[in-house]
C-alpha positions in Angstrom: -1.0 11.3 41.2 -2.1 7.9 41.8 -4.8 6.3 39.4 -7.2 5.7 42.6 -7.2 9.4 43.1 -7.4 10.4 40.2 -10.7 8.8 40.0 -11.9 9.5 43.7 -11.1 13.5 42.8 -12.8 12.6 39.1 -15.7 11.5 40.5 -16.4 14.2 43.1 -16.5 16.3 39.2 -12.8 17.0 38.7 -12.4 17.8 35.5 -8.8 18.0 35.3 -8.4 14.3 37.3 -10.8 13.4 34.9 -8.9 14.5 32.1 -5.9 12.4 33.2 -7.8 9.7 33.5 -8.9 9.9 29.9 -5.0 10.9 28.6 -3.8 8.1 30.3 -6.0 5.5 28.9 -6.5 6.8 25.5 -4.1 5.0 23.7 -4.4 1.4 25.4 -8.7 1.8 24.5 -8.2 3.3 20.8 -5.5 -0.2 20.5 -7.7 -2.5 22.1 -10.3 -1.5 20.2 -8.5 -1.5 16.5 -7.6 -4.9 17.7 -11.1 -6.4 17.5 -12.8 -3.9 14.9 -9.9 -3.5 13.0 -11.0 -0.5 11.1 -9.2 2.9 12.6 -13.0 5.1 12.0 -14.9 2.6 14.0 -12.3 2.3 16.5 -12.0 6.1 16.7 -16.0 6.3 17.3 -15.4 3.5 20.0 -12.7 5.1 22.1 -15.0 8.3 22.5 -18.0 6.1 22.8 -15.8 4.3 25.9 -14.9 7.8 27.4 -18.1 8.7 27.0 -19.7 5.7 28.8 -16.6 6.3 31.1 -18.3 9.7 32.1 -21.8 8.9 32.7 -20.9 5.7 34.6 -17.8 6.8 36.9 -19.8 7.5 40.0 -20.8 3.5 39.7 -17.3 2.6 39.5 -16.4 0.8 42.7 -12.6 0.5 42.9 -13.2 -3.2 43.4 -11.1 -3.8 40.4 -8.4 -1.7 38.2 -10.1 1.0 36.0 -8.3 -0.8 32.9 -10.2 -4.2 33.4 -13.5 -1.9 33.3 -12.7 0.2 30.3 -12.0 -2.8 28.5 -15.0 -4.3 29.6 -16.5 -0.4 28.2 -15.0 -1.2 24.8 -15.9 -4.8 24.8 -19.3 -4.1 25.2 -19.5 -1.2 22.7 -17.1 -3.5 20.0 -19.9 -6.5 20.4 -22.8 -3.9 20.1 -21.3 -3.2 16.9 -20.6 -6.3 16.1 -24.3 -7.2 16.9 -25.5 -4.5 14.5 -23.9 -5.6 11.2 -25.6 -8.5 9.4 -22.4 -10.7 9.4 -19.7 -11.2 11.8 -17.2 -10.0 9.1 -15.9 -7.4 11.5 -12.2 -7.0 10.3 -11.3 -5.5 6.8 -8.3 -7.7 6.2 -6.9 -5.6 3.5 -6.0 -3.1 6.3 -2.4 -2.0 5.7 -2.0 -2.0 9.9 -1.4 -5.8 10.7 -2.1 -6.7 14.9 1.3 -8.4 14.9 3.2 -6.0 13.7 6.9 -5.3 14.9 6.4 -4.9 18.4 4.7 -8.5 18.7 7.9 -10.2 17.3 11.0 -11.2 18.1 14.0 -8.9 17.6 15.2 -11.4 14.9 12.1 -10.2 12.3 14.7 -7.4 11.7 17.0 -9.8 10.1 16.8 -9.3 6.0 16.5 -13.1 5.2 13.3 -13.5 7.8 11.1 -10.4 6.8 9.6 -11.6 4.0 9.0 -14.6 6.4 7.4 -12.8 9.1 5.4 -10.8 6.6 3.7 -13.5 5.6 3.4 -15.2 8.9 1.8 -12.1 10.0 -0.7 -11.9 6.8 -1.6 -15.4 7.5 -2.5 -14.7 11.1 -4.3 -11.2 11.0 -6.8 -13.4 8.1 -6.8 -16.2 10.4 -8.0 -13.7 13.2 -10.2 -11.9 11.2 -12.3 -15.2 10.5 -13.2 -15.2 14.2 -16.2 -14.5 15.9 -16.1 -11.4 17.6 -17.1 -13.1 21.3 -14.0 -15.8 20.1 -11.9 -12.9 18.5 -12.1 -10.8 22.0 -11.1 -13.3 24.5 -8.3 -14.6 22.4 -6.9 -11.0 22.1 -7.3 -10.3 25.6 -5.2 -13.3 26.7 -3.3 -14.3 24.2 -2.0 -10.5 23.1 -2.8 -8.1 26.1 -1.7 -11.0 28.4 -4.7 -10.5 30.9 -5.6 -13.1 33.0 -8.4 -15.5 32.4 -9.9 -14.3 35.6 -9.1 -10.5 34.8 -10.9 -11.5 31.0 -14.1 -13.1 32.8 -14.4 -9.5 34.3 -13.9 -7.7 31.3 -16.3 -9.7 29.1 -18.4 -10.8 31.8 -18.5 -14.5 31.3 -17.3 -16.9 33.7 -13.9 -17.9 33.8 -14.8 -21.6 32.2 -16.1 -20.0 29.5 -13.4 -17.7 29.1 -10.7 -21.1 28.8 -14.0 -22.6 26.6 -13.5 -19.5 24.2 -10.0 -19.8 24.2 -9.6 -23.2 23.6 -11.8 -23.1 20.6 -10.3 -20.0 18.7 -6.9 -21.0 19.4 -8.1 -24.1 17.6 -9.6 -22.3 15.3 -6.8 -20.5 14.4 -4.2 -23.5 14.5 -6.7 -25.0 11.7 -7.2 -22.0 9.7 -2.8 -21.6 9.6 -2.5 -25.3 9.2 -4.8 -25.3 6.2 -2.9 -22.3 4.9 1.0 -23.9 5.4 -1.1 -27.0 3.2 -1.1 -24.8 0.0 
C-alpha cells in the first residue's frame, strides 16, 4: 500500500495503517536521531517520543509534504528540546564505539588492508569534529551533507528559511574544515 494511504486510512484510526507507518519509519527516525544525540538510550527515548508525537498530531498532517520531511522535523524538534535541556551543548559522547561514518559512508576502497587504519582515523577525526558542533549547526549539516536532503526539504524539517539553512551550512562545514585542519597540524 501506498504511504499516502496508509496515512489517509491511519488517520481515519487505522491501527494496522498506522502500524506500517510506524514499521516503515522506524529505523530511518531511531538513525536520524543517533546521528545528532549520538547516545543509543536518548535516541531510543526520541524515536518513541517521535511516534508518539506522530500519533497525537497525524490528523494535522496535511500531505502537503512527504511524511519523512515531517518526522524529521518531529525528531529535530524533540533532539533540540533536549539539547535545550542540558546545560552545555556537549550533546555527543565521542567515546561512543558506533562512529556516523562508518562503513556504509565510505568508499568500497576502506576495505583495502593498507587504508583501514587510515579511514579509522579519518573517521575518529570527523565524528570529534562533529561532535563539537552545535546542535542547530550539527542538524542541518547532517541533514544535507549525510541524508542528502535538500536545502529546501531541510528548511521544512527545521523550520528555518532556506538562507539560513545555506548560513548554517556554510558555517559548520567551516567549522569542521577548521577543526580537521587543526587536527592534520599535529
Amino acid at each position: 500500500m501506498e504511504e499516502k494511504e496508509l496515512v489517509r486510512l491511519a488517520q481515519q484510526g487505522d491501527r494496522k495503517a498506522l502500524t506500517e507507518l510506524v514499521k516503515n519509519n522506524e529505523q530511518t527516525i531511531y538513525n536520524f536521531a543517533f546521528k545528532i544525540c549520538r547516545d543509543k538510550e536518548r535516541a531510543e527515548n526520541i524515536m518513541q517520543d517521535t511516534f508518539l508525537s506522530m500519533i497525537k498530531s497525524l490528523s494535522q498532517f496535511s500531505g502537503e509534504s512527504k511524511l519523512s520531511t515531517w518526522l524529521y522535523r518531529i525528531v529535530a524538534n524533540h533532539c533540540m528540546m533536549a539539547a535545550r535541556s542540558q546545560k552545555k551543548y556537549t550533546f555527543v559522547d565521542v567515546e561512543t564505539e558506533d562512529s556516523l561514518f562508518d562503513d556504509k559512508y565510505l568508499s568500497d576502497s576502506s576495505r583495502l588492508p593498507d587504508m583501514s587504519l587510515e579511514n579509522s582515523e579519518l573517521k575518529s577525526l570527523l565524528d570529534n569534529a562533529i561532535s563539537k558542533l552545535a546542535p542547530e549547526y550539527r542538524l542541518v549539516f547532517l541533514l544535507r551533507d549525510v541524508e542528502d536532503q535538500s536545502t529546501e526539504e531541510t528548511a521544512k524539517i527545521t523550520g528555518l528559511s532556506v538562507a539560513a539553512v545555506k548560513s548554517r551550512l556554510h558555517r559548520a562545514r567551516a567549522f569542521l574544515r577548521n577543526e580537521l585542519t587543526e587536527a592534520f597540524k599535529r
